[in-house]
C-alpha positions in Angstrom: -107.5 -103.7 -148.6 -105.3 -105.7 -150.8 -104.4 -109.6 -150.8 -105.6 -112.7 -151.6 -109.4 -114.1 -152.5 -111.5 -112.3 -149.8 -113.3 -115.6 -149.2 -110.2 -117.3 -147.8 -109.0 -114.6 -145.9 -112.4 -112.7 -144.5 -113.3 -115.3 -141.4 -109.9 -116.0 -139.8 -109.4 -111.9 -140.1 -112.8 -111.2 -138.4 -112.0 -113.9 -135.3 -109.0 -112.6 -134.7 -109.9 -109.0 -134.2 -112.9 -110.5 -131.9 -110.5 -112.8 -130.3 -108.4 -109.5 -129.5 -110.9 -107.6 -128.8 -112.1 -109.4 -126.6 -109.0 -109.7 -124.8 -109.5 -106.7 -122.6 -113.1 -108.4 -121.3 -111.8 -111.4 -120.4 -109.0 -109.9 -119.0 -111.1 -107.2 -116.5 -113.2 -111.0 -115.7 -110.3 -113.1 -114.9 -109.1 -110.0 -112.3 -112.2 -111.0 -110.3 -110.1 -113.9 -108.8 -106.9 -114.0 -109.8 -104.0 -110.7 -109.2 -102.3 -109.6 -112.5 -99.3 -112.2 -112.2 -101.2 -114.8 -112.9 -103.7 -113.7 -115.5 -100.6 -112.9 -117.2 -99.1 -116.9 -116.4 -102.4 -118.1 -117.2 -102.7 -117.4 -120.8 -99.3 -117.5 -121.6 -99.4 -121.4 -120.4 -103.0 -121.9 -122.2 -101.6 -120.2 -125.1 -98.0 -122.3 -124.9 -100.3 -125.9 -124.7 -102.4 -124.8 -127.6 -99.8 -124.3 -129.5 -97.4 -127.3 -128.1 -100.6 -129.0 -129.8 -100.9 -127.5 -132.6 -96.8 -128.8 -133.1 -97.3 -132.0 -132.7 -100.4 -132.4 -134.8 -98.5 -130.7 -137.5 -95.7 -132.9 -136.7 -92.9 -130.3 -136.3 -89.4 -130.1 -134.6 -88.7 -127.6 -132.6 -85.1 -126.8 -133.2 -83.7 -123.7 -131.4 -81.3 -121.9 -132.5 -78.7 -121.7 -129.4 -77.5 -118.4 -130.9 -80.4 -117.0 -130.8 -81.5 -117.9 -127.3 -80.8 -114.2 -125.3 -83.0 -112.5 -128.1 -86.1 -114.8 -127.8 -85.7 -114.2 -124.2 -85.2 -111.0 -124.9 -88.9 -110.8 -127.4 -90.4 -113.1 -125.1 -90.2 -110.4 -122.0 -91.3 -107.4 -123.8 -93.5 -109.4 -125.9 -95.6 -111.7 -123.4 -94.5 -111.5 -120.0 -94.0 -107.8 -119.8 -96.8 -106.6 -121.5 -99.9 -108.9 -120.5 -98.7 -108.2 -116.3 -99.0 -104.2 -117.5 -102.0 -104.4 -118.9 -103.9 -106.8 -116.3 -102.6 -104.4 -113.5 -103.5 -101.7 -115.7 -107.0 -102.8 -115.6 -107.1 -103.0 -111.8 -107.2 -99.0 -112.4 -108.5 -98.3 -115.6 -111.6 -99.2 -117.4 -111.0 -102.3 -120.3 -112.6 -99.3 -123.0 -109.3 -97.5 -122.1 -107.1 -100.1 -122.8 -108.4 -101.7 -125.7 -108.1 -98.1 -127.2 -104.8 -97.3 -126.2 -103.7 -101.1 -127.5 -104.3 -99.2 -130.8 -101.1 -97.7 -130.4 -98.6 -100.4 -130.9 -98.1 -99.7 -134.5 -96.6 -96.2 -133.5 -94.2 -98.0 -131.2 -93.4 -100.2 -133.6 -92.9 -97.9 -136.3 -90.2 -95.7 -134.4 -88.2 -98.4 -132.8 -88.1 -99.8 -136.5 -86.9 -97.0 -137.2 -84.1 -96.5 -134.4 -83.0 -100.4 -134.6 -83.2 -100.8 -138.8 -82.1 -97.6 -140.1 -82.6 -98.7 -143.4 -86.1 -98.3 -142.6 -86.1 -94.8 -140.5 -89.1 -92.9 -141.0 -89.9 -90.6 -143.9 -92.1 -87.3 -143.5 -95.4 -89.1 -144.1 -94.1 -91.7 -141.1 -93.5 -88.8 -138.8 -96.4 -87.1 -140.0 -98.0 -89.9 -138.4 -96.2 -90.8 -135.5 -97.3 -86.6 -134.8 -100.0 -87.2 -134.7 -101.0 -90.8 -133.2 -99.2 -89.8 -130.2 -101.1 -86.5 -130.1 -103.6 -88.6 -129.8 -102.5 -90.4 -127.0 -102.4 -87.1 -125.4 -106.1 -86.8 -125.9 -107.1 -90.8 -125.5 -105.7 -90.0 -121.4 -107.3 -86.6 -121.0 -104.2 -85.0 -120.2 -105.8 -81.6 -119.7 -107.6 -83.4 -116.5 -104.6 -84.7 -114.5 -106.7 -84.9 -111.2 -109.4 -86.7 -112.7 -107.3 -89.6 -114.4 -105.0 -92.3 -113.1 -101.5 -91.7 -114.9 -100.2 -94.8 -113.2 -102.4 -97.0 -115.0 -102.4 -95.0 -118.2 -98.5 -95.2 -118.2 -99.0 -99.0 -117.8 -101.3 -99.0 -120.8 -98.5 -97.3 -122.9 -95.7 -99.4 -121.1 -97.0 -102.3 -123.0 -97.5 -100.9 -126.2 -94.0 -100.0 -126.3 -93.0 -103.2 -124.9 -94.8 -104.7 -127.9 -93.0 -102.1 -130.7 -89.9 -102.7 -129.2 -90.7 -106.4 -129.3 -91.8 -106.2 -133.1 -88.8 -104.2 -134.1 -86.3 -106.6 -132.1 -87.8 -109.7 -133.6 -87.1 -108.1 -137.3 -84.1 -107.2 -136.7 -82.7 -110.6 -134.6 -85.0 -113.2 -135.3 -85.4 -113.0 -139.2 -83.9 -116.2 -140.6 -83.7 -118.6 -137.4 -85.4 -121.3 -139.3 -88.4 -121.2 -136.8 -91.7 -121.6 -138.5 -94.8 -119.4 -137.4 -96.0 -121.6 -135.2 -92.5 -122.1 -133.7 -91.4 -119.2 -133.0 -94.7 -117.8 -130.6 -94.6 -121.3 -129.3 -90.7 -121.0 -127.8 -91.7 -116.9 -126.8 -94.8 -118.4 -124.8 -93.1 -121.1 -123.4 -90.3 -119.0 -122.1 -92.6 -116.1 -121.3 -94.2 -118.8 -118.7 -91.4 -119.8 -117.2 -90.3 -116.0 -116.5 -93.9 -115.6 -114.8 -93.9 -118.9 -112.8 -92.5 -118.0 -110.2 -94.4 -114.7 -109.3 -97.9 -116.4 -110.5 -97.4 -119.3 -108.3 -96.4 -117.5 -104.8 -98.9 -115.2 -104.8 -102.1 -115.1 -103.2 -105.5 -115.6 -105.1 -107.3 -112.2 -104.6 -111.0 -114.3 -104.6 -111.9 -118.0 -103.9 -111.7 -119.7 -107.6 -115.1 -118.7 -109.1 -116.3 -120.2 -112.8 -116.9 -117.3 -114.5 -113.3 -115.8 -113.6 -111.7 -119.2 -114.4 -113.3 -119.3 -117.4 -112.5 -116.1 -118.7 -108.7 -117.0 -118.4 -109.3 -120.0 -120.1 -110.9 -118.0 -123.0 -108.4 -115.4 -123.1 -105.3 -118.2 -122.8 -107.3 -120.3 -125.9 -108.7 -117.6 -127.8 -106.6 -114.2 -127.3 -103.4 -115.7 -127.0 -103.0 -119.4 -128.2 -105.2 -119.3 -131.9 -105.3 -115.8 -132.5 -101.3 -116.3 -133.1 -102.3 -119.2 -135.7 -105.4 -116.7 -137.3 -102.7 -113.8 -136.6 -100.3 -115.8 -139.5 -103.1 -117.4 -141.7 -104.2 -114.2 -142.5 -100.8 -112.8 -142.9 -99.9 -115.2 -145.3 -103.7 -115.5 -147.6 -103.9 -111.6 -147.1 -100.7 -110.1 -147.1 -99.2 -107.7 -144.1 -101.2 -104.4 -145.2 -104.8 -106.1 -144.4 -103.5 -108.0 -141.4 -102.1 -105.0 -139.9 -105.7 -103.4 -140.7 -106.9 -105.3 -137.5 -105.7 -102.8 -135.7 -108.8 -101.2 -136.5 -111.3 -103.1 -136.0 -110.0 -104.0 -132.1 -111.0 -101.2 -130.4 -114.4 -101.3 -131.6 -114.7 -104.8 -130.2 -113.3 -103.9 -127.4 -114.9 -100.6 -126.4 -118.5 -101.9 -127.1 -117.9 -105.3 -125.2 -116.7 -102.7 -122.3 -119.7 -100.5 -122.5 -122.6 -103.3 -123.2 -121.3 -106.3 -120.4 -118.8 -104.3 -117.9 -121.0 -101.2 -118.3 -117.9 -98.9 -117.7 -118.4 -95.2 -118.5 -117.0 -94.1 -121.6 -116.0 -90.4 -121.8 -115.9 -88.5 -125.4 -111.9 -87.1 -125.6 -111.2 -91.8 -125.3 -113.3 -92.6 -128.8 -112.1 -89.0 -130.2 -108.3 -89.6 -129.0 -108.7 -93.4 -130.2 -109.6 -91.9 -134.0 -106.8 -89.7 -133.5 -104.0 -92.0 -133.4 -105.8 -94.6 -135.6 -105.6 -91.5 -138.1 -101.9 -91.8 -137.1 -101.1 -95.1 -137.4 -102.8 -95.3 -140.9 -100.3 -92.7 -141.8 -97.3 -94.6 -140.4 -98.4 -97.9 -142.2 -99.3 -96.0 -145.4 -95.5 -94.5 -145.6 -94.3 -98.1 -144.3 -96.6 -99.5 -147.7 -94.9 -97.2 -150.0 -91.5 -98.2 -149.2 -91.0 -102.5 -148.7 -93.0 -105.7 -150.4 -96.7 -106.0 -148.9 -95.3 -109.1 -147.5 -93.1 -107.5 -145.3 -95.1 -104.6 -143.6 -95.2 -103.2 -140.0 -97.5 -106.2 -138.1 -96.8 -107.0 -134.9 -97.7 -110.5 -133.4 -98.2 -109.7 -130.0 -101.2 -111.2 -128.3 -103.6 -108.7 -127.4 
């Protein structure tokens, strides 16, 4: 890892890939009560407060840029609303090991819709080399080879989201470069738009449990932690560390993730998920290595989404 004094930069990385982690836990919890809409509603609304606080502490004025409004609706769908209603219903049928592994993946879709929406950036051999093989690895990550043992449908929501969140990443680059919006800002207008999009679904549908504390709490938790400061941790590092070490959380999520999954929700963990999870982690380090080699480390393939 490259970037700034490892002191400044160390503690902010580690809590965000716990926050993130962690995600997938809290999200499997909050399910206990409420259905997928509003798991989704309720940490994009936590997240939007946090960060409406956050604003006004810093004493910053939200200007949007009218011209720009279709695309942040646009990055807000594929990058809040979209993606955290896949993977909550996702994990109605899958186990939270699975998708904090296949989370992992993001950086793949990122790296090819980079490359189909910025073809100054298109992929080189080494990119493809690892796009290969990360989503060979996906191949194995699902167990494929068993299709009457494993539930596509929620597997294909898992990678629904991932590639809402590369599309989301690429479209951002390419639209929302230069609005003026600071980091805080922009997540701030994507969550508060991404809320109103899920309002109405989250608030006509029935609870699936009477309100327990556990549940409630693990939305709070997810809203606060996995979605509200992880975006603030998510920049702070970006800007002491650079993008190269901040994308390096990709990394470190899944074993959060998988070892929260086994130890509290004792869910089964089969080998081809932590064997197909190195695979395209082996991919995605070769993606971000080409993207290294070829644009300033301030500028590399990170994605923001909230986890």
């Amino acid at each position: 890892m490259t970037g700034g004094p490892t002191r400044a930069w160390l503690g902010p990385y580690l809590l965000l890939a716990v926050l993130w982690g962690c995600s997938f836990l809290f999200i499997a919890t909050a399910l206990r009560t409420f259905a997928p809409t509003q798991v989704a509603f309720g940490r994009i609304a936590v997240g939007f407060v946090l960060l409406a606080v956050v604003l006004a502490v810093r004493r910053e004025r939200l200007r949007i840029p009218w011209a720009r409004v279709g695309d942040l609706v646009i990055v807000a769908t594929v990058m809040t609303a979209a993606p955290f209603v896949l993977f909550a219903l996702a994990e109605q049928r899958v186990s939270s090991v699975l998708a904090g592994l296949v989370n992992a993946t993001t950086p793949l879709f990122t790296a090819l819709f980079v490359g189909l929406l910025l073809p100054q950036e298109r992929p080189d051999r080494v990119q493809l080399l690892g796009l290969a093989i990360g989503f060979g690895g996906i191949a194995v990550l699902l167990g494929v080879w068993r299709p009457g043992e494993i539930d596509a449908v929620g597997g294909l929501m898992l990678v629904g989201a991932t590639v809402c969140y590369g599309f989301g990443t690429a479209w951002s680059r390419r639209r929302l470069t230069g609005t003026g919006l600071s980091s805080i800002q922009l997540p701030a207008v994507q969550l508060a738009i991404g809320s109103a999009l899920l309002a109405p679904f989250a608030l006509t549908t029935p609870l699936t449990a009477p309100v327990a504390p556990v549940p409630a709490l693990a939305l709070l938790a997810l809203g606060l932690g996995g979605t509200g400061l992880a975006f603030v941790l998510y920049w702070r590092v970006l800007e002491l560390a650079g993008a190269t070490v901040t994308a390096s959380v990709t990394y470190v999520i899944p074993l959060v993730s998988t070892t929260l999954g086994v130890a509290v929700l004792h869910e089964g963990l089969h080998w081809y998920e932590p064997v197909g999870g190195a695979v395209v982690l082996a991919g995605v380090a070769l993606t971000q290595w080409g993207a290294a080699r070829r644009r300033p480390q301030t500028s590399g393939q990170v994605s923001a989404g909230a986890r």
